[in-house]
N, C-alpha and C positions, 0 to 999 in steps of 0.2 A: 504493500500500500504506500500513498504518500506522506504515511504520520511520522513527523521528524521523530525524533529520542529527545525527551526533554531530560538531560543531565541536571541542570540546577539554576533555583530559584533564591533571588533574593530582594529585596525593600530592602535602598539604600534609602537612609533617612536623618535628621539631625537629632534625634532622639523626643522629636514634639510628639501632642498627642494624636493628632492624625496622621505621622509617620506609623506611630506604634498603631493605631487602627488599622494601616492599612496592612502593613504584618501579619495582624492578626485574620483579615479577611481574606488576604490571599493563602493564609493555612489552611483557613475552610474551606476556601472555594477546594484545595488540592487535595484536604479530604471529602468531601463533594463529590469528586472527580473519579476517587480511588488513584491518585498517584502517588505512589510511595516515595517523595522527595522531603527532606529537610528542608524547612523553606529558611534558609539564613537572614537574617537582621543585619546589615550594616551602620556603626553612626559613625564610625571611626573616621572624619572628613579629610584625613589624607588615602586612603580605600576610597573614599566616597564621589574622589577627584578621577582617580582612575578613570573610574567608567565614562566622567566626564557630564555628570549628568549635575544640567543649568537650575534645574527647581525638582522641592523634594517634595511628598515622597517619590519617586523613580521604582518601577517594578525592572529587575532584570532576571531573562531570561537566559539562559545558552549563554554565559556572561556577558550577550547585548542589552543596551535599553531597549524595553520594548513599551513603556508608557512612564511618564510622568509630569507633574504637577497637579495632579489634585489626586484624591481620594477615591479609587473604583469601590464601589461596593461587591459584597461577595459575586452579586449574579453578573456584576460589569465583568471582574475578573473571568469567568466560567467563559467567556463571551467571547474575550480577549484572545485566550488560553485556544479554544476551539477557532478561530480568526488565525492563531499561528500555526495549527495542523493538528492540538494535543489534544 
């Protein structure tokens, strides 16, 4: 099939609270999902630079950004997730 291998997830973030929300939504959406990934937490702003990502939170994928500046809610995330192939 065309479904990539989704290796790993992570919400770089500055430790606010709709960083931490969005962490927490994107765990569910991937238990939702049944995919068995850790979803890591970044606040660490030189990590955070890396990726390169302009406004938080930032969801990264396959360690690209694949969304950020505001808040996806669980069902945006599911959304998102199936938009990339997973």
């Amino acid at each position: 099939g065309n479904t990539c291998e989704l290796t790993s997830v992570k919400v770089l973030g500055a430790g606010c609270k709709s960083c931490h929300e969005q962490y927490e939504y994107v765990k569910t959406a991937m238990k939702t999902m049944n995919i068995p990934i850790e979803v890591e937490y970044i606040t660490d702003m030189e990590k955070v630079m890396v990726y390169g990502a302009m406004s938080m939170p930032a969801i990264v994928v396959n360690e690209k950004i694949v969304f950020m500046g505001k808040v996806l809610k669980v069902a945006d995330v599911e959304k998102l997730f199936h938009k990339l192939g997973f």
